[in-house]
N, C-alpha and C positions, 0 to 999 in steps of 0.2 A: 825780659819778663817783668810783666807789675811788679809793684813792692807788696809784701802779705798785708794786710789791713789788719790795723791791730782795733782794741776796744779803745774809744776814747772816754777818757772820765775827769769831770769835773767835781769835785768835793769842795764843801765849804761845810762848816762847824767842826766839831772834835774827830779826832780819828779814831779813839779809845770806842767800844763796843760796848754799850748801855747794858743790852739783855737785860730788862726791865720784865717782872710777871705780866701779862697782857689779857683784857677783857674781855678782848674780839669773838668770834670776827667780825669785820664790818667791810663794807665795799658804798662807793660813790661812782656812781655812772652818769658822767658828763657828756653835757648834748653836743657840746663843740661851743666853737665862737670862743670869745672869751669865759676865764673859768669861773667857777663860783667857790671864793675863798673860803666861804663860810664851811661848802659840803665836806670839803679839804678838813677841815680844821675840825667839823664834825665829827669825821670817820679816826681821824685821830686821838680825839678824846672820845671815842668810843674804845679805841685799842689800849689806852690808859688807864680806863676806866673813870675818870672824872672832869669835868670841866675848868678846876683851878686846883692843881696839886703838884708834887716838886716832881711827878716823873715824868723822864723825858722817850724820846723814842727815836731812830736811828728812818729815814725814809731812802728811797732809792725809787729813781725814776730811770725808768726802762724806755729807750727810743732807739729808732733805726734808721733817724737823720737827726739833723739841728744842733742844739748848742744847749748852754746852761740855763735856758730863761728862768726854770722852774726853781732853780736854789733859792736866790735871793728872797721870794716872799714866802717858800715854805719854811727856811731859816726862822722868817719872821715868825710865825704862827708860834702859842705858845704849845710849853713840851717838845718842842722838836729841839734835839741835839744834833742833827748833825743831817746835811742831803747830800748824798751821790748822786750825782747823774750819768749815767750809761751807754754810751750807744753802740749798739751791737748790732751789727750790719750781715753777718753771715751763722750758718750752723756750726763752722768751726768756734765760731767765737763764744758762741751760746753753749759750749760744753768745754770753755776753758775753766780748771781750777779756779785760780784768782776771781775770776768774772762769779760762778757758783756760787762760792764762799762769800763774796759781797749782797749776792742777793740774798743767800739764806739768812745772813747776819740781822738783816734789817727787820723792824715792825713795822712799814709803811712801805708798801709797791706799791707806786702811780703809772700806768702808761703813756704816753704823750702820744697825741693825735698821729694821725700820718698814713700808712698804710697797713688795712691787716692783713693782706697777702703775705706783706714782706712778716709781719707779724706769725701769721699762723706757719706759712715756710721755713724760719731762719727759728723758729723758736719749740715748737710741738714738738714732740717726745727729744727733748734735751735737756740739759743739766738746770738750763734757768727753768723749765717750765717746773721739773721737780723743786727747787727751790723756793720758785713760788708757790705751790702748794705747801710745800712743807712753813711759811711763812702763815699762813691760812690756819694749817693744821692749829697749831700755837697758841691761837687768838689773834692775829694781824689782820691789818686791815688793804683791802686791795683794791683798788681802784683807775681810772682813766678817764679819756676824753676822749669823743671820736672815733677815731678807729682804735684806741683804747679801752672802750667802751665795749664798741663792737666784739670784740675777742673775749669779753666774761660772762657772753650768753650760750647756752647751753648748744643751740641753733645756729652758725655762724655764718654770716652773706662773707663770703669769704673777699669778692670780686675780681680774683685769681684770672677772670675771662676776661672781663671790662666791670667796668660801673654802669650800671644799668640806672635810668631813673622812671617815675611810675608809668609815665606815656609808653616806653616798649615794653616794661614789664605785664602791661596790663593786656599789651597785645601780643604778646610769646610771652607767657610765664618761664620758658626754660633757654631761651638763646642768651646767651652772654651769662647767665646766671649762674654760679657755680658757690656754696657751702664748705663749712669746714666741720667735721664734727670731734667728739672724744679729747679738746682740748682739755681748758682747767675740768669743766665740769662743775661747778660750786653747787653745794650744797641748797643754799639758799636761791638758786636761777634756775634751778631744773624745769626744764618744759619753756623754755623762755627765748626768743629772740631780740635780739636787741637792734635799734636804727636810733641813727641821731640826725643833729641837723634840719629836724624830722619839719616843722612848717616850711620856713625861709625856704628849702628846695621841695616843698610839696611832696612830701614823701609818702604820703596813706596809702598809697595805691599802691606802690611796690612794695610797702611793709605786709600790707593783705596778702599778692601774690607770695613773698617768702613764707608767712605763714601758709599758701594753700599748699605750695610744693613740701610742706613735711610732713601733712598730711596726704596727701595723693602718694608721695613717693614712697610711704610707709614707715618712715622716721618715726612717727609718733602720733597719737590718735589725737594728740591738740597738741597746741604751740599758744603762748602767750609774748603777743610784742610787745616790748616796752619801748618806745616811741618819746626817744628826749629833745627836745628844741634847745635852740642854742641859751648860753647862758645859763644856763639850768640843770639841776643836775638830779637823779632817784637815788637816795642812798638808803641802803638797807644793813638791818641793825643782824643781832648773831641771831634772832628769834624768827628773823623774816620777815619784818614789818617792815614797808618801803614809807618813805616822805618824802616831797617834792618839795625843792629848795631853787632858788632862782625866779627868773623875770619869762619865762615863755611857758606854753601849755608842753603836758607831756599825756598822752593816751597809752593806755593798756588795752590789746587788742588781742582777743581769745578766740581763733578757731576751732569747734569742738565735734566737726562732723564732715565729710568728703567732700569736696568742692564740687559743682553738679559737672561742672568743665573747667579740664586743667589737664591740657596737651601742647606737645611744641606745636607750636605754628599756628594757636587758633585763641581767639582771646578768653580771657579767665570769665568764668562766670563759676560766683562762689557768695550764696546770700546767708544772713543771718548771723555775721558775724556780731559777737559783742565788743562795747567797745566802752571804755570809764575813762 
């Protein structure tokens, strides 16, 4: 038989538990590619409440492959006492004690890129997802990259079927295309989908189709994409205000009324979207 797969964790800074009062919440949603240190650092000293002061804050990064990349330059960022990194591969492990208690501990969840299948599967209604809200609740700040990103919109391209890109999406709005709903939920993302990567893979077209399918399906009488390119990152403060941080364009795209067509098997036709 396999051997059971345990959580692997890499720590660097203090072990000791800050529990520091927190400002939050704040969240950073990264387009992919490489990260932008800044939005990081932003959403931290949003959780701190200040940009140069002695409190520190506890981070933890959540993934479902790879290695430690992320310690060494979130170490560096000022305020930060201490990163875990996590990676938790199954639904057993996402409802272990030890694993829970580490994420509630923290004021800074980051997700790392990678898949949100594995994400929405191994993690939705388990100990970490409670944790992570309850991190949120607080004043923390919660953020990702990628398919980290993807998981903190309200609306979720789950790709549980395949990865779909705009060219089929546009001609089957619903083959391969499969959603995740009723994860975090955040406050501040409601009505909201999220796509990253979003120019470099041409992604307009299949961010449209997701927002047509929740409206046609009934999900919701509008959907707003937030649409990140790499490098770059939207990070949103506890009032709601979004800023765009990084080197690529990011589009906000609002559907606010039925798609005139949007069936399997037949291509989408859906006008008047807006789009900032």
């Amino acid at each position: 038989m396999p051997a059971e797969a345990k959580v692997t964790r890499f720590l660097q800074g203090n072990w000791a538990d800050v529990n520091p009062p927190l400002a939050g919440p704040a969240h950073d949603l990264g387009g992919g590619g490489p990260d932008v240190d800044p939005a990081i650092q932003w959403m931290i000293n949003q959780v701190r409440g200040c940009n140069d002061c002695s409190t520190k804050v506890d981070v933890v990064v959540i993934r479902s492959s790879g290695d430690d990349g992320y310690n060494a330059p979130i170490l560096a960022m000022n305020g930060v006492d201490s990163v875990e990194t996590l990676i938790i591969k199954s639904r057993e492990d996402a409802n272990k004690a030890d694993v829970v208690d580490t994420v509630n501990k923290a004021e800074v969840i980051f997700f790392a890129g990678g898949d949100q299948c594995e994400y929405t599967r191994n993690y939705k209604r388990t100990g970490v997802e409670t944790a992570v809200e309850s991190v949120y609740t607080r004043g923390g700040g919660i953020g990702g990259t990628s398919a980290g990103t993807m998981i903190q919109s309200d609306f979720i391209y789950s790709a549980c079927s395949d990865t779909v890109e705009t060219k089929e999406a546009l001609s089957d709005p619903y083959e391969d295309i499969s959603f995740t709903y009723d994860f975090f939920k955040w406050a501040n993302l409601k009505g909201t989908l999220a796509d990253t990567h979003f120019d470099k893979r041409d992604r307009m077209g299949r961010t449209m189709t997701f927002i047509a399918r929740q409206i046609r399906d009934g999900i919701a009488d509008s959907a707003l994409g937030i649409a990140v390119g790499e490098q770059t990152s939207v990070v949103v403060d506890k009032n709601g205000l979004a800023r765009v941080m990084g080197k690529s364009p990011v589009y906000f795209i609002l559907g606010d009324h039925l798609p005139e067509v949007c069936e399997p098997q037949t291509p989408l036709t859906f006008s008047d979207y807006k789009i900032w």
